[in-house]
C-alpha positions in Angstrom: 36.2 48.7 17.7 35.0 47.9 20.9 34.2 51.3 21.9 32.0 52.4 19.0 30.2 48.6 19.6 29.3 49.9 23.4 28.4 53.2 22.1 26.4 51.0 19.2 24.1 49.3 21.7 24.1 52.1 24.0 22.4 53.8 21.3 20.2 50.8 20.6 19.4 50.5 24.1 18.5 54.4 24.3 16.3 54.2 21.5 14.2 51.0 22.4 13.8 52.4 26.3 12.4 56.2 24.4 10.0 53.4 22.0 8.8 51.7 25.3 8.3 55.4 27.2 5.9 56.5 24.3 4.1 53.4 23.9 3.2 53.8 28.4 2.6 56.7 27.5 -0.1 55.9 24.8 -1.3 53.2 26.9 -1.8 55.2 30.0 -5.5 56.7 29.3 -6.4 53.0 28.3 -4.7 51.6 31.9 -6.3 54.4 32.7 -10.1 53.6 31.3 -9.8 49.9 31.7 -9.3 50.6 35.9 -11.8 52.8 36.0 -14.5 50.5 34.2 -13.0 47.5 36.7 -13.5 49.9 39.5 -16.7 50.6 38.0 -17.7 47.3 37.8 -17.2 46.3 41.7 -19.3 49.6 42.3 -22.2 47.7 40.1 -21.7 44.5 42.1 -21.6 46.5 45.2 -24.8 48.4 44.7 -26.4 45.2 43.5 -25.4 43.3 46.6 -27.4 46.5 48.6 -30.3 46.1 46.7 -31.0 43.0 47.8 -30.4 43.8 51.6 -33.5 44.9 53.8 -37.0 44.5 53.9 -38.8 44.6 50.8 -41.7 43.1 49.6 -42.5 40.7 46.2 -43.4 43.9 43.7 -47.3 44.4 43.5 -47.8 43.0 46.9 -47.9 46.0 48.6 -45.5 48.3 50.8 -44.5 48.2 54.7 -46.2 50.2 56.8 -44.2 49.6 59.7 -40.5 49.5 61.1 -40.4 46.2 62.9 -37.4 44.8 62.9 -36.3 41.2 63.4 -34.5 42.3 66.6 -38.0 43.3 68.2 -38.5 46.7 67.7 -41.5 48.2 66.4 -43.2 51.8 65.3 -44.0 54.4 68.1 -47.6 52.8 67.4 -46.2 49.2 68.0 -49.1 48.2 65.9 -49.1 47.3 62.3 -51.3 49.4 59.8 -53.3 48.3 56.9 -51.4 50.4 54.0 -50.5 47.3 52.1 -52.2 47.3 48.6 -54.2 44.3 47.5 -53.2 41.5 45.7 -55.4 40.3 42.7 -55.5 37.2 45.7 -56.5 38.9 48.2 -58.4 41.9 49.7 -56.3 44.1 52.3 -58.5 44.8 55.4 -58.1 47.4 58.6 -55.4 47.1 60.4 -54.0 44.4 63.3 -55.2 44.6 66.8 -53.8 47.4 68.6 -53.1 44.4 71.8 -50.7 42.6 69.7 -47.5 44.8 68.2 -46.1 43.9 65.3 -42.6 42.9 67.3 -45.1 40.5 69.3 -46.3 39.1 66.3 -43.0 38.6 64.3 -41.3 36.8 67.8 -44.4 34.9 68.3 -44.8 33.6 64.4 -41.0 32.8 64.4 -41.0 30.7 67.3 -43.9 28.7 65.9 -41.4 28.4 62.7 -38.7 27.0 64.9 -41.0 24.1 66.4 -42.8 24.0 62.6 -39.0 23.3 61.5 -38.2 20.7 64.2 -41.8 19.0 63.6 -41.2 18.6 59.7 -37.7 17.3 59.9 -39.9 14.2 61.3 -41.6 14.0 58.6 -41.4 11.9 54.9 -42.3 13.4 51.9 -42.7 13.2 48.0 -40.8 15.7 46.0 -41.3 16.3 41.9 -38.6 19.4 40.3 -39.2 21.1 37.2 -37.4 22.9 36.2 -38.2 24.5 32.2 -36.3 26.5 29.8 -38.6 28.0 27.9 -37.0 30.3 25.2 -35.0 31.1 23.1 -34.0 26.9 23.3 -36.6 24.8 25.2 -35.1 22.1 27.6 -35.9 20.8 31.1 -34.5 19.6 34.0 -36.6 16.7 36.2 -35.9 15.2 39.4 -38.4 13.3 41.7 -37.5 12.2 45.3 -38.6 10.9 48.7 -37.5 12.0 51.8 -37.5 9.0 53.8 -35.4 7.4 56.7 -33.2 4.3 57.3 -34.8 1.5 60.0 -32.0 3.3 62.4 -33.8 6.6 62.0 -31.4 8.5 59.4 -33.0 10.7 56.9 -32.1 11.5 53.7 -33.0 11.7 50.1 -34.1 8.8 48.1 -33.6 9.7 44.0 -36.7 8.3 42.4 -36.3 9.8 39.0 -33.4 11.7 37.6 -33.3 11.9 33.5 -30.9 13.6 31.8 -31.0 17.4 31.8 -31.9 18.9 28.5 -31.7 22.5 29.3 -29.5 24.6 26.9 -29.4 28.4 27.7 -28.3 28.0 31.7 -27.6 25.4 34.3 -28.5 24.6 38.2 -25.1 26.1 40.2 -25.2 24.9 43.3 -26.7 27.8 44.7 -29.6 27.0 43.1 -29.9 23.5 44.4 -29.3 25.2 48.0 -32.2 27.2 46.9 -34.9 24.2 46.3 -33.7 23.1 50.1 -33.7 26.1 51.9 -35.3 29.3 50.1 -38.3 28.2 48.3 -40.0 25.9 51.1 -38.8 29.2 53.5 -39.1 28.8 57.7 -37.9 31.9 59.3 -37.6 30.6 62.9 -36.4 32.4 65.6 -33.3 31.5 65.3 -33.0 33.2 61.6 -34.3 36.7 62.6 -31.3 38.6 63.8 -30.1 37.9 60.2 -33.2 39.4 58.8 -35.4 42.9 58.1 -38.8 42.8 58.9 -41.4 45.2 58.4 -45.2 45.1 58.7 -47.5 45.8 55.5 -50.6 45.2 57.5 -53.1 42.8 57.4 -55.1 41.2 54.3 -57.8 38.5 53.8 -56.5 35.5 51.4 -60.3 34.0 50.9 -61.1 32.8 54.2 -57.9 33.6 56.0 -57.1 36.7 57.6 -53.7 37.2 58.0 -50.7 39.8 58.6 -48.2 40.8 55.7 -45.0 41.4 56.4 -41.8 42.8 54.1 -38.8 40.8 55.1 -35.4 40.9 53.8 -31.3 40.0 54.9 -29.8 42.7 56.7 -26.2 42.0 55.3 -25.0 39.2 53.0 -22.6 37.3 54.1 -20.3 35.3 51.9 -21.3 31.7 50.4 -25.1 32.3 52.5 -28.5 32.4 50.6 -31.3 34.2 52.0 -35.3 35.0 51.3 -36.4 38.6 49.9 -39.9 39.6 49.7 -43.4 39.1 51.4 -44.7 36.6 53.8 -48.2 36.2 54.8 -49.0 34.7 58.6 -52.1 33.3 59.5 -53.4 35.5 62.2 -55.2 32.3 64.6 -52.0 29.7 64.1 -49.7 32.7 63.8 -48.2 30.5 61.1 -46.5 31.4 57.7 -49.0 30.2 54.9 -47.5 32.0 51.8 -44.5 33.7 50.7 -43.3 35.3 47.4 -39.9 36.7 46.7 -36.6 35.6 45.6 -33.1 34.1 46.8 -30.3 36.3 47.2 -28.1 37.3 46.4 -27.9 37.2 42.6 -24.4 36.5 41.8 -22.8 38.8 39.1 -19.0 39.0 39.1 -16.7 39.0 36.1 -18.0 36.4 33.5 -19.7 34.8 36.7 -23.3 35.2 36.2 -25.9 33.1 38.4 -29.0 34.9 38.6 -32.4 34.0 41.0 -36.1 34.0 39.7 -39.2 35.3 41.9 -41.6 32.6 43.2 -44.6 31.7 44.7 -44.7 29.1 47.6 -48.3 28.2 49.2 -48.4 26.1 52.2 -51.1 23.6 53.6 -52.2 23.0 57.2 -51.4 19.4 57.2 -51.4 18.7 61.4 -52.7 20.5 63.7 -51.3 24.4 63.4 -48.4 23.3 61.8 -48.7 24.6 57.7 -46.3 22.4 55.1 -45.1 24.0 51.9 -47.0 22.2 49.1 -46.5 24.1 46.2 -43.9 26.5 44.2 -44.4 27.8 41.2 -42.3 30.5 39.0 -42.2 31.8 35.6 -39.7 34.8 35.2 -37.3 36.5 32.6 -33.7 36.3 33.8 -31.7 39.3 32.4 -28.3 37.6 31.5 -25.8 39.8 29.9 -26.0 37.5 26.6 -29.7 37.9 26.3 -33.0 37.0 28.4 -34.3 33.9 29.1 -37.5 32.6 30.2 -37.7 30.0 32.5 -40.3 27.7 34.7 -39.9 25.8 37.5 -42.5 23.8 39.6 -42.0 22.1 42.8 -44.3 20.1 44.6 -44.4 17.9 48.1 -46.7 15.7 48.8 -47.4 13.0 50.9 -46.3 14.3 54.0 -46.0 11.3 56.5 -45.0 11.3 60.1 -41.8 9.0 60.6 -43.1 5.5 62.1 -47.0 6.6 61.0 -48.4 4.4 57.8 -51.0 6.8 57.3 -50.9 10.5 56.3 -51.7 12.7 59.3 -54.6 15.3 59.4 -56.7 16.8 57.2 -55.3 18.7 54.1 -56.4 22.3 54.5 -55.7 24.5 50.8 -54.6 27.2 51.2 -56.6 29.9 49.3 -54.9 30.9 46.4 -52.7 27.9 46.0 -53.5 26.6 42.5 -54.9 22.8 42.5 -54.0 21.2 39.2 -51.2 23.1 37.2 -51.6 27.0 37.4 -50.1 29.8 35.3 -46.7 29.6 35.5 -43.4 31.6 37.1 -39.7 29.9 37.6 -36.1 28.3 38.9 -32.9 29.4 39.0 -30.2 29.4 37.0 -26.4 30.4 35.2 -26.3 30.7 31.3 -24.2 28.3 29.4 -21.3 29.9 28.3 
């Protein structure tokens, strides 16, 4: 009978719609849970995204002192103090010269980046990566390189040396080789600043240099852009940056995506004139991966430095104090884990 067959799957269709009603029902507090821990989740990568925005400096370098700012505003003393607290490198001394503000400093020091960055982009140089993971599962990554230009006056980057990567708990994302480019030999010219924090943490001697400390940091992050967090030191007669430690930023933590950034050292040489050239960066960190920790190295150094058109090496190298001269104690690169 047709009727009791209707009524049959009426019945059947009754019962499997009550089946699916109690199983949403059941599943609700996990829907439930699991959205909350998502929502949870972009929170985390939210508040780790402000953690890295604003001044701060490298940890154990001591504290800012001051509220200059990379737009050019200073402290209702307009003078940067001498609360920093030493390094094991260096001594911190009194305070800057109440004729020069700290916003005078910071625009004068920038600009000398900006023609520093102009006068190095002349220049040919030697480059030697390494880049070391050191446990749990040793491996390495090498690279040397010359930056040298065509007859017609091109630059670009001449591979030298480029063996097969051995490392095994993480790779080099992209960001990272950004990073070897742009972060670790750091300029922050003039043209960089609005995009930057900058806050003075007074003054302090690095062997025979005196110079001023500042806490610098990116005011926003912008998508796909790397930036410098931590402390830079600026040779108070060339008004030049000599040293900075700190890290890139932002470290990259969404979903299984997981591309974190080690602190480092960089020291720079006065090669011509007042112009300082990064000669050295070292790092040796612990990178907090959600699989485990790894340690890992990396080493960078240019040499070499060569005007364009010169055939000898220009000026005297000047060491900046500090700056290790055969292979110092160690600190590293950056990095994602294998999956």
């Amino acid at each position: 009978m047709k009727t009791d067959e209707i009524r049959s799957k009426f019945g059947r269709l009754a019962a499997a719609a009550l089946l699916i009603a109690g199983f949403t029902f059941l599943m609700q507090p996990a829907f439930v849970a699991a959205q909350k821990s998502k929502d949870k989740g972009k929170d985390k990568d939210k508040d780790q995204e402000y953690s890295q925005m604003g001044a701060q400096c490298a940890p154990g370098t001591g504290e800012a002192s001051g509220t200059a700012t990379a737009s050019g505003t200073a402290t209702a003393s307009g003078t940067a103090t001498a609360s920093g607290t030493a390094t094991a490198s260096g001594t911190a001394t009194a305070s800057v010269p109440a004729s020069m503000s700290s916003d005078e400093i910071i625009r004068q020091f920038a600009q000398h980046e900006s023609d520093f960055k102009v006068a190095r982009a002349n220049y040919t140089y030697s480059q030697e990566v390494l880049v070391e993971d050191v446990a749990p599962n040793p491996g390495e990554y090498r690279l040397e390189s010359e930056i040298v230009f065509t007859p017609q006056g091109r630059r670009y980057e001449e591979i030298k040396y480029a063996p097969q990567p051995s490392l095994h708990d993480f790779t080099l994302s992209p960001e990272d080789m950004k990073d070897l480019e742009n972060i670790q030999p750091f300029v922050l010219t003039s043209e960089d600043l609005p995009k930057y924090d900058i806050q003075s943490a007074g003054t302090e001697k690095l062997d025979e240099l005196n110079t001023y400390k500042f806490c610098v940091g990116p005011k926003r992050i912008e998508k796909s852009q790397r930036y410098f967090q931590g402390t830079v030191w600026v040779d108070r007669r060339d008004l030049a940056v000599v040293k900075t430690d700190g890290k890139a930023v932002p470290d990259i933590l969404k979903g299984d995506n997981q591309n974190l950034f080690p602190r480092f050292v960089t020291y720079r040489e006065n090669i011509e004139s007042t112009f300082w050239f990064p000669t050295y960066t070292h790092a040796d960190d612990i990178l907090h991966f959600r699989q485990g920790d790894v340690r890992m190295r990396m080493t960078v150094r240019y040499k070499n430095y060569k005007r364009f058109g010169s055939t000898i090496q220009l000026g005297k190298s000047k060491e900046i104090p500090g700056a290790p001269s055969e292979t110092p104690q160690a600190q590293p690169g950056p990095n994602t884990p294998n999956k």
